[in-house]
C-alpha positions as a Python dict, from the first residue, in 0.01 Angstrom:
ca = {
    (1, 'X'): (0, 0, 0),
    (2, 'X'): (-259, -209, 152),
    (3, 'X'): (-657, -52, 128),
    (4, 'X'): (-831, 9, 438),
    (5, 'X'): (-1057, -284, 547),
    (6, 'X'): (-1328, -76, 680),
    (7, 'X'): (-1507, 97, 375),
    (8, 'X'): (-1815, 288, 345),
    (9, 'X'): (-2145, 75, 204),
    (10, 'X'): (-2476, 38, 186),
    (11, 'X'): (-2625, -110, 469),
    (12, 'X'): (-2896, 7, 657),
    (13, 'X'): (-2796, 235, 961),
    (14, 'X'): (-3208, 235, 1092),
    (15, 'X'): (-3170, -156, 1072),
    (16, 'X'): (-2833, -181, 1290),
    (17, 'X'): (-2915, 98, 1549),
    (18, 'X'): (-3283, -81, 1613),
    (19, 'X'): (-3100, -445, 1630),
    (20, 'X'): (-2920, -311, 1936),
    (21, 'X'): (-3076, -541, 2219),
    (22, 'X'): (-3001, -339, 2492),
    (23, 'X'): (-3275, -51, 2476),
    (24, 'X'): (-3049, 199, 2711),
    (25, 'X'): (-2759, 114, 2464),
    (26, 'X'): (-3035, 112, 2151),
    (27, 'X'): (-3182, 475, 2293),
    (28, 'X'): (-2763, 653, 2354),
    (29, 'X'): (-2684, 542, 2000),
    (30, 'X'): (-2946, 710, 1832),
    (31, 'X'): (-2868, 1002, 2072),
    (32, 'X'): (-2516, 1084, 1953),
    (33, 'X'): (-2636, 1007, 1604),
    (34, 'X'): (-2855, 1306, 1617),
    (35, 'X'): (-2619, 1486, 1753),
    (36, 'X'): (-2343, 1392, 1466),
    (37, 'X'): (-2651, 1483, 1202),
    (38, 'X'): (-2670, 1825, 1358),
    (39, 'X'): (-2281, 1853, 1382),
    (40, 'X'): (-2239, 1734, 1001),
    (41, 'X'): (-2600, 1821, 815),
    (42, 'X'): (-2522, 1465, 680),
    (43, 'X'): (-2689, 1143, 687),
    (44, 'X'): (-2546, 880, 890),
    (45, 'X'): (-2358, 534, 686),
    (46, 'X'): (-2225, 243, 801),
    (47, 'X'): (-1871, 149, 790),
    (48, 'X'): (-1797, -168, 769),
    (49, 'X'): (-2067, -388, 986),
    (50, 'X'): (-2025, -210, 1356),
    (51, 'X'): (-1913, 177, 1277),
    (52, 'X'): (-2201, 464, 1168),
    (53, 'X'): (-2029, 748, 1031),
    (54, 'X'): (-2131, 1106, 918),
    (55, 'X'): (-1964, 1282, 598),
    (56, 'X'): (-1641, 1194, 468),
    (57, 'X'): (-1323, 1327, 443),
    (58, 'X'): (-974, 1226, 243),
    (59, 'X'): (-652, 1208, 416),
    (60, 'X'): (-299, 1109, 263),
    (61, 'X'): (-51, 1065, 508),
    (62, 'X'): (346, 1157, 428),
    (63, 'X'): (412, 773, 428),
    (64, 'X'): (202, 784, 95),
    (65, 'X'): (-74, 615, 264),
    (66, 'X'): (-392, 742, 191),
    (67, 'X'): (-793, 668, 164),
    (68, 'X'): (-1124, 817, 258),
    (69, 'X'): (-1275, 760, 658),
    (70, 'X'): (-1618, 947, 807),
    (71, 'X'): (-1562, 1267, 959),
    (72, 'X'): (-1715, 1187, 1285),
    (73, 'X'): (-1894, 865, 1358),
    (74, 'X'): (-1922, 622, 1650),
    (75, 'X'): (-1989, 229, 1766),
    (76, 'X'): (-2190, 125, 1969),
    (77, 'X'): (-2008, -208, 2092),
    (78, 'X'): (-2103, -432, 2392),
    (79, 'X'): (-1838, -315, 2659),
    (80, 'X'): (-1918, 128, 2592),
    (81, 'X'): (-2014, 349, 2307),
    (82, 'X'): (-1728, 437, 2119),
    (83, 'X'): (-1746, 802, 1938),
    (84, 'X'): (-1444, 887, 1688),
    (85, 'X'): (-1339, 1269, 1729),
    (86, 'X'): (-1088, 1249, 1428),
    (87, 'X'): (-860, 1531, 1531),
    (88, 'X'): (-806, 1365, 1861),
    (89, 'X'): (-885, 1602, 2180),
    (90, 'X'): (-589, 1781, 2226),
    (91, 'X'): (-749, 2110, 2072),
    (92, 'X'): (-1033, 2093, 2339),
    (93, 'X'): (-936, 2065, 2681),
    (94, 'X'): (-1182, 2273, 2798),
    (95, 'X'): (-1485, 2060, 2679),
    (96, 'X'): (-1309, 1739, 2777),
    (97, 'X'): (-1254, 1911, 3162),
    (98, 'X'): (-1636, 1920, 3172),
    (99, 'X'): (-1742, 1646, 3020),
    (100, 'X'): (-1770, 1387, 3264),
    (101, 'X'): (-1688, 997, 3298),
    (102, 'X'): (-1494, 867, 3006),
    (103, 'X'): (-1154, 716, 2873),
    (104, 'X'): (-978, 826, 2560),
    (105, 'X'): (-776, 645, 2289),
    (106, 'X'): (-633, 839, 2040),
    (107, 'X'): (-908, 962, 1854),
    (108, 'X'): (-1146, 739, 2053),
    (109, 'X'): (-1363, 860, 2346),
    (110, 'X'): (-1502, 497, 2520),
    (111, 'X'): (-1855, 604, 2713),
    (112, 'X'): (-1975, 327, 2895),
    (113, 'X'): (-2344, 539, 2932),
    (114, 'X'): (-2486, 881, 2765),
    (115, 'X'): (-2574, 980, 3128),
    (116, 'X'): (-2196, 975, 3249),
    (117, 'X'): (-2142, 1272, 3035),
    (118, 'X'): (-2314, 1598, 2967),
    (119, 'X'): (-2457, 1578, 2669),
    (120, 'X'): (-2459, 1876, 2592),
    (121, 'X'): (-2063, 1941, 2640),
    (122, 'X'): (-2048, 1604, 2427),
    (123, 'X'): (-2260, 1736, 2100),
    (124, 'X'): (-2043, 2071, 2122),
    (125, 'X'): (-1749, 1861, 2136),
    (126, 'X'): (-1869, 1675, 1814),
    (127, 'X'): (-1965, 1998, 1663),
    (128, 'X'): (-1584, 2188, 1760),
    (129, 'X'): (-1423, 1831, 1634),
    (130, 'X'): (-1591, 1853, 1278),
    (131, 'X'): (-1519, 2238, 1218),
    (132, 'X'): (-1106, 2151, 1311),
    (133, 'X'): (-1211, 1868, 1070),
    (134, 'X'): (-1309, 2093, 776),
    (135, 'X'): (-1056, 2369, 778),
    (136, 'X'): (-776, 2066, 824),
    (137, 'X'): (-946, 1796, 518),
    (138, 'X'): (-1160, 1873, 168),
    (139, 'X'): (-1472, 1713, 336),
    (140, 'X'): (-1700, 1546, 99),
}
């Protein structure tokens, strides 16, 4: 079974966030990563070199595939800001209804700025996505 590329490490998550040259992308990253700290109580980690993550969790899928990933995390790439919502967004319509401008992958919600949401409807929708992610995963 091949290992997931993208591990947890040791770089420095003040370092990458303040490296971000565009200072309305630089300012919405460290936005949502307050927001995740609040969601999760824990510090933020990088994953590999472009994803900040927030706790841990360990899944094993029935293929026999298994490994550790953050429990809520996000990237802030070039084209949008890219927040992971683990469990997906099927168990919040509600907050996704209000939310705003965005597009959705499968776990991914693509933002191209903070202000086309409502931030506030985004850090609850952190917040629900981490408590489904708890009762579902032994968080670390």
């Amino acid at each position: 079974m091949a290992e997931n590329k993208t591990k947890k490490n040791t770089a420095s998550v003040a370092s990458y966030l303040n490296a971000i040259d565009d200072p309305r992308k630089r300012s919405d990253a460290k936005k949502v990563a307050a927001m995740m700290r609040r969601a999760t109580g824990k510090r933020a980690r990088m994953w590999g070199s472009s994803i900040v993550g927030f706790g841990e969790y360990h899944y094993k899928y029935e293929s026999g595939r298994e490994g550790d990933w953050a429990l809520v995390g996000f990237s802030p790439r070039k084209q949008n800001l890219v927040v992971y919502i683990m469990p997906g967004f099927d168990n919040f319509p509600a907050l996704m209804k209000k939310l705003g401008k965005y597009k959705t992958g499968k776990s991914c919600l693509y933002l191209n700025k903070l202000d086309d949401v409502d931030q506030a409807v985004l850090e609850k929708l952190i917040a629900d996505s981490v408590k489904v992610m708890r009762k579902r995963y032994e968080v670390k």
